[in-house]
C-alpha atoms as one frame of an Amber mdcrd trajectory, in Angstrom:
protein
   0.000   0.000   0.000   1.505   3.529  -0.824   0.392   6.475   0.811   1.155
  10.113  -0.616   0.468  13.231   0.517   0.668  16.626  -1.609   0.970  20.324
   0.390  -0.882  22.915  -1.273   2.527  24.712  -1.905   4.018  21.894  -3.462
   0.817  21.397  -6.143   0.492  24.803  -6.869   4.085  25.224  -7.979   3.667
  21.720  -9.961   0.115  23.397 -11.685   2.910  26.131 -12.410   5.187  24.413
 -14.446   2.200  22.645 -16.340   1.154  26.357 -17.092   4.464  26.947 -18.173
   4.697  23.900 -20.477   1.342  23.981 -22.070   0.723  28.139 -23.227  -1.586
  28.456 -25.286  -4.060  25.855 -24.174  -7.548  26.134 -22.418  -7.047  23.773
 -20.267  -9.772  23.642 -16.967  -8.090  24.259 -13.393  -8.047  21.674 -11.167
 -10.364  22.268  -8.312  -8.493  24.036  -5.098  -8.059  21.853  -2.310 -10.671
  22.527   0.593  -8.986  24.321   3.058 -11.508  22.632   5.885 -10.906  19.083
   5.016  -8.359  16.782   3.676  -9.012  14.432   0.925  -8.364  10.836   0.098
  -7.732   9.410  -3.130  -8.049   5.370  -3.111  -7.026   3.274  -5.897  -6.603
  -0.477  -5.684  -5.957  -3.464  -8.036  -7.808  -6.247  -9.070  -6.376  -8.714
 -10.999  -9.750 -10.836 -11.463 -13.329 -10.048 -11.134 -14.324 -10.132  -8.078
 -16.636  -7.725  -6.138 -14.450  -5.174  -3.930 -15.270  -3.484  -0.598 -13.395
  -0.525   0.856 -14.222   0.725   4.474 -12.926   3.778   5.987 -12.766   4.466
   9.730 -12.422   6.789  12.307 -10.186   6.501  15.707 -12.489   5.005  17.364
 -13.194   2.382  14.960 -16.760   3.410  13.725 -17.442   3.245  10.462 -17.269
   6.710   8.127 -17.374   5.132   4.561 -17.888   2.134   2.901 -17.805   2.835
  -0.830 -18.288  -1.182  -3.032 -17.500  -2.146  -6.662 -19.399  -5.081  -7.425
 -17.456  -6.713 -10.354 -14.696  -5.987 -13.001 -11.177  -6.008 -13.114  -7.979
  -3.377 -13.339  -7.895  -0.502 -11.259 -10.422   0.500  -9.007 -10.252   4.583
  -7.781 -12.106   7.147  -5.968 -11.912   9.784  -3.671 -13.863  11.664  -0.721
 -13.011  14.865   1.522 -12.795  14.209   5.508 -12.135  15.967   8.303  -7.996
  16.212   9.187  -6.842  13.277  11.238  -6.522   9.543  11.370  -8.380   7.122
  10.146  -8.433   3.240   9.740  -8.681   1.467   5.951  -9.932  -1.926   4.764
 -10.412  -3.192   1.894 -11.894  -6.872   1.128 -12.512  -8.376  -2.315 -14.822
 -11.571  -2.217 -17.144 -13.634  -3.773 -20.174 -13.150  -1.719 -20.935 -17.053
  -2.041 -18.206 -17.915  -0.202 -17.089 -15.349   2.424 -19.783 -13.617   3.977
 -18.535 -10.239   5.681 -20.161  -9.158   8.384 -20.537  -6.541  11.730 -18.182
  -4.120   9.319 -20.092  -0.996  11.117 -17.157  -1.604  13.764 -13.401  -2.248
  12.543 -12.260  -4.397  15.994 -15.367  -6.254  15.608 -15.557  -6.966  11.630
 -14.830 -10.442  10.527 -15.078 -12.779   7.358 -17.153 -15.990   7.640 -16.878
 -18.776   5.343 -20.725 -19.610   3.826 -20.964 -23.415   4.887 -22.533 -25.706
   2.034 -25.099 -28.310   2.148 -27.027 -29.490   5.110 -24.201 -30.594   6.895
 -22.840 -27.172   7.437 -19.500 -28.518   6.318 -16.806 -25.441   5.490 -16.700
 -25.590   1.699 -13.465 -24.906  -0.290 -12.559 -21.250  -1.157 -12.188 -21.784
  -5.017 -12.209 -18.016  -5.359  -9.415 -15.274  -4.757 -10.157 -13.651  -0.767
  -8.317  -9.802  -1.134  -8.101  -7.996   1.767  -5.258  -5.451   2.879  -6.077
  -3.279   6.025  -3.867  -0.512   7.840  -4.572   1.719  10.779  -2.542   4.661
   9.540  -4.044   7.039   7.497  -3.720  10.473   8.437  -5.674  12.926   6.568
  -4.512  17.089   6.780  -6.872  19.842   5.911  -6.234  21.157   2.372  -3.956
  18.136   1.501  -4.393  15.021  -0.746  -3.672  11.708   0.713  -3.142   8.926
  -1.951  -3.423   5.414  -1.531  -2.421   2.577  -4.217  -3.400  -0.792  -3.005
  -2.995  -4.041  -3.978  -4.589  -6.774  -1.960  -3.051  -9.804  -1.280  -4.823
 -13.007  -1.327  -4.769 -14.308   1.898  -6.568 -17.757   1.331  -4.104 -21.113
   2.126  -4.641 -23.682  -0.493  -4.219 -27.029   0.699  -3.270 -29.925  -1.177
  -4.011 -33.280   0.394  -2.578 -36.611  -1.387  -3.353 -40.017  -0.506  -2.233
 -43.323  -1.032  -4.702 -46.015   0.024  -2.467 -49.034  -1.837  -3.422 -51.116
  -4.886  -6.490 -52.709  -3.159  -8.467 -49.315  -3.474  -8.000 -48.280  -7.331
 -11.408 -46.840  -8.581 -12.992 -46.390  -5.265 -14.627 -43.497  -4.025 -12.776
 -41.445  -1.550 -14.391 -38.708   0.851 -13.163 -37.025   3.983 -13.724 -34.202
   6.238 -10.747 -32.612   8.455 -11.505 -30.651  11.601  -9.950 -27.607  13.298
 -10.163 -25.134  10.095 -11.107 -21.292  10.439 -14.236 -20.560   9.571 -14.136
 -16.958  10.202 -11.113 -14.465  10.647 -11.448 -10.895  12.118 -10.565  -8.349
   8.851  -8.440  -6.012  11.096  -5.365  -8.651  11.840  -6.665 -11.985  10.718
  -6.893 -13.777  14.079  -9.242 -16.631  14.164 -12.551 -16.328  15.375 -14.754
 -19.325  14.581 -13.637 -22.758  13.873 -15.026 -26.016  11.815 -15.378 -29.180
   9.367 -13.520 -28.896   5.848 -15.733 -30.990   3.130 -12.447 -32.728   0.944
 -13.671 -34.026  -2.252 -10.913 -36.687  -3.545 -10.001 -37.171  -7.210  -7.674
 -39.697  -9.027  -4.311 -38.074  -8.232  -3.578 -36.475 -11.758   0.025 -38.750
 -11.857  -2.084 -41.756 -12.388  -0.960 -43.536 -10.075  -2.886 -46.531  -8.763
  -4.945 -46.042  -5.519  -3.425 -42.442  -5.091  -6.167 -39.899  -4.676  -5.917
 -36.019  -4.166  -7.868 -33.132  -2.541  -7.650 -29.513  -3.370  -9.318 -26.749
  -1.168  -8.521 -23.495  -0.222  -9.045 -22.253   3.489  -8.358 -19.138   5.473
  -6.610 -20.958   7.868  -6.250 -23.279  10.814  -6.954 -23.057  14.412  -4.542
 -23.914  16.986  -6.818 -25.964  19.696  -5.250 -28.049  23.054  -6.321 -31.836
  23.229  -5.175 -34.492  20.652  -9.030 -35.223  19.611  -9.139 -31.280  19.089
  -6.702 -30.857  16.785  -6.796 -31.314  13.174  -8.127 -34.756  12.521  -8.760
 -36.377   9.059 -11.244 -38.649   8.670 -11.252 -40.805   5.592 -14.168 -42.765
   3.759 -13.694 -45.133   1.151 -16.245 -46.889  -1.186 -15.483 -49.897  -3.584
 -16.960 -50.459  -6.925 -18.644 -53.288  -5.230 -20.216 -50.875  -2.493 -17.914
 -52.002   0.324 -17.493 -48.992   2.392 -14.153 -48.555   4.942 -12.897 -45.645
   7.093  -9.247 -43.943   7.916  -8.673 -41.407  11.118  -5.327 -39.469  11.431
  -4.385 -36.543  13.256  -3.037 -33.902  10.816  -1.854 -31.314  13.788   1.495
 -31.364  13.776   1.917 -31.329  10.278  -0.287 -29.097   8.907   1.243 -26.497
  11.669   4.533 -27.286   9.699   2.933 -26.572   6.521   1.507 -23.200   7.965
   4.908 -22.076   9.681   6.759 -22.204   6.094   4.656 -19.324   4.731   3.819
 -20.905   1.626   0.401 -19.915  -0.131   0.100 -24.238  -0.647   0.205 -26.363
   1.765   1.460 -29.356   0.641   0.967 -33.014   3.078   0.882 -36.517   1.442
  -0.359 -39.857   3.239   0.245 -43.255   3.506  -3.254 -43.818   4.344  -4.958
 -47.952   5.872  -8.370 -48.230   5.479  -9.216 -50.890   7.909 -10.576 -53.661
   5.984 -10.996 -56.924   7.963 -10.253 -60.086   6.903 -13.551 -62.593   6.753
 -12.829 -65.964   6.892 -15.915 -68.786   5.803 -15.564 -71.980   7.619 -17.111
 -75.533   7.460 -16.579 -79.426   7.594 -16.274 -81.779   5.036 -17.621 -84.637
   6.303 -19.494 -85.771   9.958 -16.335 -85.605  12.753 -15.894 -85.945  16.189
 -16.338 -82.552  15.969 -19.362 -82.337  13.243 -19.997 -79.142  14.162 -17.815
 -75.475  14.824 -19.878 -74.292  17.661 -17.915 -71.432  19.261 -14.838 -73.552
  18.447 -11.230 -72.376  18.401  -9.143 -72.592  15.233  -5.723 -71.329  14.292
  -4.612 -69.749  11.071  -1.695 -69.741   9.477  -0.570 -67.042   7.615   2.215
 -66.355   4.930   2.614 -63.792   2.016   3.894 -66.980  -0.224   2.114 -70.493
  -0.719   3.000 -72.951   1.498   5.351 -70.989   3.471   3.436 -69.630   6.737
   5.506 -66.889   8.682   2.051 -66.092  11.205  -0.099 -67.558  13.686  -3.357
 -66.000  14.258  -6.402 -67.693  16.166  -9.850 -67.182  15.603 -13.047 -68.574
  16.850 -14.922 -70.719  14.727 -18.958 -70.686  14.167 -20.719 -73.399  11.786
 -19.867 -71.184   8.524 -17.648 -68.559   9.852 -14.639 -67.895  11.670 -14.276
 -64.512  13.483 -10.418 -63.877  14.083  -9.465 -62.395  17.446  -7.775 -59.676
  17.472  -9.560 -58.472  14.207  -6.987 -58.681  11.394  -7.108 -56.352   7.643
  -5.794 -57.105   4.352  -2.680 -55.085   3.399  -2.956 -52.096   1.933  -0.216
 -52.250  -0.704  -2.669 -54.914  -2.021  -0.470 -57.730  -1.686  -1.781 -61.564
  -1.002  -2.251 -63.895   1.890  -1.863 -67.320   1.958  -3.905 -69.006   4.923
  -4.894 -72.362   6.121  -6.810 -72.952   9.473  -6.533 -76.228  11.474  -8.308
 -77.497  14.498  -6.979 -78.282  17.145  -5.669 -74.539  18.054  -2.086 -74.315
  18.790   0.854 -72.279  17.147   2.605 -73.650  14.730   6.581 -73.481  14.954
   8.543 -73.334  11.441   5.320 -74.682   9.447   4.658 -77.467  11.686   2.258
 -78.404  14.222   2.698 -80.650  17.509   0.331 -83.028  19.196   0.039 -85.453
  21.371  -2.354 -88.062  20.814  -4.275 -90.134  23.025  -7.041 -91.770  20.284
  -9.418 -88.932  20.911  -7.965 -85.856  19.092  -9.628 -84.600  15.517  -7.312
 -83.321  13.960  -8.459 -81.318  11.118  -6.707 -79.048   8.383  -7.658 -76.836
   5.597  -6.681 -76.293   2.048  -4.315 -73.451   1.606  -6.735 -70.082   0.452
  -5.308 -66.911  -1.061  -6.869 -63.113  -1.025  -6.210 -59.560  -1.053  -8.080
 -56.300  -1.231  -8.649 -57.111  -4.833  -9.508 -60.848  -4.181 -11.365 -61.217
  -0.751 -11.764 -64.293   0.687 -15.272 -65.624  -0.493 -17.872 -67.924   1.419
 -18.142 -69.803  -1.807 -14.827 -69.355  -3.818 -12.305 -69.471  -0.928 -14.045
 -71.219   1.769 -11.658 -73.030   4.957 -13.065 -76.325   3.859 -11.793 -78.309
   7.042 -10.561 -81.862   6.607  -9.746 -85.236   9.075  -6.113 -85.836   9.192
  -7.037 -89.078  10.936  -8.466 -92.158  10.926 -11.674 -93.334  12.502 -11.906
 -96.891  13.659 -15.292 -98.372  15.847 -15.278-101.866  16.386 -17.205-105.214
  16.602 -16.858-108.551  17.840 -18.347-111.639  16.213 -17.781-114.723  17.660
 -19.262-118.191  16.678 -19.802-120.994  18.833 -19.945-118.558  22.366 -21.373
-119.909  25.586 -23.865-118.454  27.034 -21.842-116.811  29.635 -19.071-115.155
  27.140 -18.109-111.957  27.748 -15.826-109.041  26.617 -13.130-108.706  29.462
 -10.591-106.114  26.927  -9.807-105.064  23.507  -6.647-102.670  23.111  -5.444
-101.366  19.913  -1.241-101.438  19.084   0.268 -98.827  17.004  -1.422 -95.716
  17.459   1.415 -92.862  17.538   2.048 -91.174  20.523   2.558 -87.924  19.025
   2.353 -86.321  15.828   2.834 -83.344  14.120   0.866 -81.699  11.133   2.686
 -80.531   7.974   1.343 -77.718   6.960   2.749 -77.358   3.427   2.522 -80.760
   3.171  -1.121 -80.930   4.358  -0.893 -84.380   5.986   0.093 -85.722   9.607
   3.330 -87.460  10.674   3.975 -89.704  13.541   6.590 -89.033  15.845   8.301
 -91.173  18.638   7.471 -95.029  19.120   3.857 -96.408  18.642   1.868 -97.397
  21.878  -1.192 -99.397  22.621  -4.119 -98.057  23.590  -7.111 -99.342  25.697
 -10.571 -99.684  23.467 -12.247-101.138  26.056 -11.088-102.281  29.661 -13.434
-103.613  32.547 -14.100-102.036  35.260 -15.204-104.399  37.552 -18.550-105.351
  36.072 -17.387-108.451  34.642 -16.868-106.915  30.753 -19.382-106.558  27.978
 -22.063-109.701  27.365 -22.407-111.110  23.779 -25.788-110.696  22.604 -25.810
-113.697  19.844 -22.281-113.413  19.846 -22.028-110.138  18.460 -20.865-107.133
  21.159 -20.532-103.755  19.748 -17.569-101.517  21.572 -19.099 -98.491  22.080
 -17.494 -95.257  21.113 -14.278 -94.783  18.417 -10.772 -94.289  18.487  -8.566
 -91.680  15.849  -5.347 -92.659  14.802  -2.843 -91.887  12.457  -3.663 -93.233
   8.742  -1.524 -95.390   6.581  -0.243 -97.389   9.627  -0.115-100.927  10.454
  -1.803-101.828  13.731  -2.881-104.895  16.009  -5.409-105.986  18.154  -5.158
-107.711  21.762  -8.544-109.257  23.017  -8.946-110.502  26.050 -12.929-112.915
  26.207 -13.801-114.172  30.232 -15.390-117.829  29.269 -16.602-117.937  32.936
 -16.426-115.881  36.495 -12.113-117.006  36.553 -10.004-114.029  35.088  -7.381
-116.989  35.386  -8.957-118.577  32.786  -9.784-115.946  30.162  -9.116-116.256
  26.624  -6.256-114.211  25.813  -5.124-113.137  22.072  -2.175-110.684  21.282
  -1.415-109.164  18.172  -3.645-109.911  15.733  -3.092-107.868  12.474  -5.836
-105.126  11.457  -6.639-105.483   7.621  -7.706-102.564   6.084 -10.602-102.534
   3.359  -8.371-101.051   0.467  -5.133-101.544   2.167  -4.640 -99.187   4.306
  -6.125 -96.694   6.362  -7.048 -93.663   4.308  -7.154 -89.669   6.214 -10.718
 -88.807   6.843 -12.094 -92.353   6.733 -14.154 -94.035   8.825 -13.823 -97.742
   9.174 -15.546-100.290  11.199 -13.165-103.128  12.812 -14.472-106.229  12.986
 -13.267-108.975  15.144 -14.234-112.429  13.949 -13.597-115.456  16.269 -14.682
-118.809  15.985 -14.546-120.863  19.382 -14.628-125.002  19.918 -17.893-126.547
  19.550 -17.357-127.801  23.138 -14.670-126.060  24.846 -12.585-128.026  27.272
 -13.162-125.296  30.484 -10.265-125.835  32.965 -10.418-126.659  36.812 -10.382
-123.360  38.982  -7.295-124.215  40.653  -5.381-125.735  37.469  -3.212-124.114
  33.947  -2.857-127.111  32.295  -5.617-125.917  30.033  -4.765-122.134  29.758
  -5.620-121.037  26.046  -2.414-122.015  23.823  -1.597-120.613  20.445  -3.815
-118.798  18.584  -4.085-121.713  15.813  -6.529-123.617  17.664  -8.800-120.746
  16.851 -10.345-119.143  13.844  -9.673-115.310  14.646 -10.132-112.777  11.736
  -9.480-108.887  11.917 -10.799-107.336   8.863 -11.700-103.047   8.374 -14.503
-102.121   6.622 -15.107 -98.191   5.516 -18.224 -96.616   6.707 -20.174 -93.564
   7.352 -18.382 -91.354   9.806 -19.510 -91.408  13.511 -20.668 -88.221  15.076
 -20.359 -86.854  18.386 -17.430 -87.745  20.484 -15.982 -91.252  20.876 -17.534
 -91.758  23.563 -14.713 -92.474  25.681 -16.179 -91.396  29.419 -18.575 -94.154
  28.491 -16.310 -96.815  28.232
């Protein structure tokens, strides 16, 4: 802003050298400065159209002119005789749609106001130039001109917001809203006097880059406020071609007062951004299990960024078609994939394998390795966690010809089952560890053992064991009330239908034994007559697939 003052001296001896250099010319006189008042002679630039307001005003800061151009460009003059002394100037160029002024009767108390938009009475951007140049020291003397050329700055800040939401999020639709913006500045010194919500409207970032997005919106400023949920926050929302819809939350404070110390008319910030999109997992069972049913069950995942090679653990709770992970896990952002298989029992896996012990009553279970991304979800019906028996499943029946009447069941233990085992998981399968064991099917309590019902007695309950492995039975039959002189057989081979014990079949064992005619039962107090080898009988082990039992195997009942 330039001010100039001319003495009445000073322009009468400049009209005298115009005299001088123009004789002979009618030219008018310029009117004589009034001796009872000063005048001021306001001229101020505008580069673009856009209305123009100039207030003048007195010590006191009551208002003694407002003179307003409503549109054009260039330069913008005119002039008015006051009374000697000093006097306060703005001068505000606006579009009236976006910055309201207001109370401008008062200089300390006039202020611009941002016009919210909508319903939401969001602050909108400022797409248009806001002028405004004020000063507190013009000083007017009677019979003198004071001059002023002026040309308003534009005080707006434009802020440039860019975004990258990762590969997962190309062609979505991205919205936001960040907090802690003026939305109204006192015209006098541009303090801060009302505060709100910026509306950001996000476009393809013009480099074309995938999943970048960009938001351009000028403001007249921010507002410093105390509390980190008062600053500036940034609140993100994101909507897939497919109509998913995702949010984002970070606190812009820090940096956008960075931006704002530099001085810069743009304030540049760019964002690594992580729309939290969780990962939902569909679950079932192939076939009818010990477990046939997820029922609030607990599963593990594991979790790689390469097939077959799992680098995470995560657990999860499984319901009959879903498994809800715990903590809540999201997809990366950079849109890379996950490979994932869930198994059952939960434990962690160590260096892709998994550890049991087993005691015939463990299902293990196992999934196919699934793969997704933000671009590729996992998908109740294209990726589902399909989970299926690592094990075997063997029930078992005894048939024996030619019983008495008073035959009974005393024991039957099965030989071979693994005493440990641990689960491949790139692999997919299960492998034994440590020595094989035997394991009680049935075992009498006291009650004397299980009474043939036409010579057939059905163990109740099932055992799982490992597949593809060779096992044995040992029976033990009580021909009277003598354990001394029970029938005792060891080691007889298991023959599997098929030959061999398949994963996530079900087989029914049946014992076949074929006694004497008229068995030869010994004295109570004698051993001549103790069972001798097994060739003097007909016994039979043969495995025969069937449907898979459900429920549990039953094992408190035995």
């Amino acid at each position: 802003m330039i001010f100039r003052q001319l003495s009445e001296k000073a322009g009468l001896l400049l009209l005298g050298f115009l005299v001088l250099g123009s004789c002979g010319k009618d030219d008018p006189e310029p009117p004589a400065p009034n001796p009872d008042k000063g005048t001021l002679r306001v001229s101020a630039e505008r580069p673009v159209a856009t209305p123009m307001a100039t207030f003048i005003y007195k010590a006191d800061g009551s208002l003694v002119i407002r003179r307003e151009e409503p549109s054009g460009t260039g330069l913008w003059s005119w002039s008015e005789e006051l009374p000697a002394g000093r006097y306060g100037l703005l001068i505000a160029g606006t579009d009236p749609a976006e910055v309201r002024l207001a109370d401008t009767e008062d200089r300390a108390r006039a202020y611009a106001e941002v016009v919210p938009s909508g319903n939401d009475s969001l602050l909108a951007s400022l797409d248009s130039p806001f002028y405004l140049e004020a000063s507190d020291e013009v000083r007017l003397t009677n019979g003198e001109e004071t001059a002023i050329s002026s040309s308003p700055e534009d005080i707006r800040r434009v802020l440039r917001l860019t975004i990258d939401a990762g590969k997962g999020f190309v062609g979505a639709s991205v919205g936001g809203h960040l907090t802690g913006i003026a939305s109204s500045i006192r015209l006098s010194d541009r303090i801060s006097m009302g505060v709100g919500t910026l509306r950001l409207d996000f476009h393809p970032s013009p480099v074309g880059r995938a999943g970048v997005y960009e938001a351009v919106a000028g403001i007249l400023g921010t507002v410093v406020m105390e509390g980190a949920a008062r600053g500036n926050v940034c609140t993100f929302s994101f909507e897939t071609a497919a109509g998913e819809r995702f949010g984002y939350q970070e606190n812009l404070t820090a940096r956008l007062a960075e931006a704002m110390a530099t001085g810069r008319d743009t304030l540049d910030l760019a964002l690594e951004v992580s729309p939290a999109v969780p990962i939902r997992l569909y679950t079932g069972i192939q076939t009818r299990a010990a477990v046939d049913a997820f029922d609030s069950t607990p599963v593990s995942i594991a979790v790689g960024t390469s097939a077959g090679d799992y680098t995470e653990h995560w657990t999860g709770i499984a319901t009959d078609s879903e498994i809800e992970l715990d903590p809540e896990r999201y997809y990366p952002t950079d849109g890379s994939e996950l490979f994932i298989r869930s198994y059952h029992p939960a434990a962690p896996h160590v260096d892709g394998e998994v550890h049991y012990d087993l005691t015939g009553q463990e299902d293990l279970m196992l999934t196919e390795e699934q793969r997704g991304s933000l671009a590729s979800r996992f998908d109740a019906t294209l990726t589902p966690l399909v989970h299926k028996h690592l094990l075997t499943q063997l029930s078992f029946k005894l048939l024996i010809a030619n019983a008495p009447d008073n035959c009974r069941v005393r024991g039957v233990s099965l030989n071979g089952l693994a005493a440990s085992a641990k689960i491949s998981l790139s692999e997919g399968k299960v492998i034994p560890v440590g020595d094989p064991m035997s394991v009680g099917i049935y075992v009498d309590p006291g009650t004397g053992g299980i009474p043939l019902v036409s010579g057939i007695a059905d163990m109740p309950g099932f055992i799982l064991v490992q597949p593809e492995a060779t096992f044995t039975i040992d029976l033990i039959l009580a021909v009277d009330d003598n354990a001394s002189n029970d029938l005792v057989f060891t080691n007889i081979p298991v023959t599997f239908e098929g030959g061999g014990g398949e994963p996530g079949n079900a087989y029914r064992v049946e014992i076949s034994l074929e006694l004497p005619d008229d068995p030869d039962v010994p004295d109570d107090d004698t051993d001549d007559d103790i069972p001798g080898p097994m060739d003097k009988y007909k016994v039979a082990i043969k495995a025969t697939i069937i449907p898979w039992n459900m429920g549990n195997n039953g094992s408190a009942d035995l």
